[in-house]
Structures are given as C-alpha cells and as structure tokens.
C-alpha positions in Angstrom: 56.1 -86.1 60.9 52.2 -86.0 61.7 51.4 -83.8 64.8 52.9 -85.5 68.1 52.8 -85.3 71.7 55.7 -84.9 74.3 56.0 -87.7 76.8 58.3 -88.2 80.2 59.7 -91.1 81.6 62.2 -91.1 84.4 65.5 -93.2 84.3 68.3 -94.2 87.1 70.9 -91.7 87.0 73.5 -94.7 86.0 71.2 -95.5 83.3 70.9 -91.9 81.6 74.7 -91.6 82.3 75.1 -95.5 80.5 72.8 -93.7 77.5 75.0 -91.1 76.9 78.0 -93.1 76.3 76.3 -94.6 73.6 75.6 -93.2 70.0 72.1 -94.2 70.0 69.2 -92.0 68.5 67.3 -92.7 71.8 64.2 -90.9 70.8 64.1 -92.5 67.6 64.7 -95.8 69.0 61.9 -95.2 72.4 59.2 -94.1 69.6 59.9 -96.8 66.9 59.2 -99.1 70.2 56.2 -97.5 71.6 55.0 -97.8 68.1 55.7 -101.3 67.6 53.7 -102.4 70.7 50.5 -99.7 70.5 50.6 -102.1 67.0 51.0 -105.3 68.3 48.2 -104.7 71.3 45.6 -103.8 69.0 45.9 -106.4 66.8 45.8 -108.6 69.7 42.5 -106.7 70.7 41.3 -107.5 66.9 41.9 -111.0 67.3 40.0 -111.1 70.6 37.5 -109.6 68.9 37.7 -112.4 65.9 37.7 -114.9 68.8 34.8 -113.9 70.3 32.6 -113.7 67.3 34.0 -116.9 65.9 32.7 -118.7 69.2 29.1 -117.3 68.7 29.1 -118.8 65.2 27.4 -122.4 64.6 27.8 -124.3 61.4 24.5 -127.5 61.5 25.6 -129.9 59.3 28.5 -132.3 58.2 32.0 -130.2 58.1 32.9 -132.7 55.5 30.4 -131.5 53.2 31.5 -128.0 53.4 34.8 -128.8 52.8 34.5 -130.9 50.2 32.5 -127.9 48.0 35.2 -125.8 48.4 37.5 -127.6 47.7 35.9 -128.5 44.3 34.7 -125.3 43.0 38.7 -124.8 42.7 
C-alpha cells in the first residue's frame, strides 16, 4: 500500500456494537468506499469541465455536411 493517512469518524454506540457482530473487514470496506466516490466526483468535475468547453465551441455551417464526411471517409 502507497503511503496513507489515518482518518476518524464517530459512530452511535449501537452502531459500533451492531459492527462488531459482523465479520466485516470494516476498514477495508470504509476505504474501498471513500475511494469509489473521491473517483466518481472527479470525474463528475471532468465532465463539468467537458461541458463547459463544449458550450463555448461553435461549428458555422450545415451539421449535415460534417456528418456526412465522416461518415464516408469510413
């Protein structure tokens, strides 16, 4: 594992008490989550990002004709 950092969260008694019962790598399981959503969120950034460029880009001219080109050249 690559360097890491140690992070707190606090937890009802009756939940930590429920998460003991249960055979659950909870560390494994809290990071594999954290990771998953750090993920998603910056690729929502990126398409925000894609979004706000595609808006600033204007095409003069007939879409057909573009489409039409690329679609023969295959």
């Amino acid at each position: 594992m690559a360097e890491s950092e140690i992070i707190t969260i606090r937890v009802p008694k009756g939940t930590k008490a429920a998460m003991r019962k249960m055979h659950i790598n909870w560390s494994e399981d809290i990071r594999e989550h954290i990771e998953d959503r750090v993920r998603a969120l910056k690729l929502l950034d990126i398409l925000k990002e894609i979004q706000k460029r595609q808006n600033r880009i204007r095409i003069d001219g007939d879409s057909t004709e573009i489409i039409r080109h690329y679609r023969d050249i295959r």
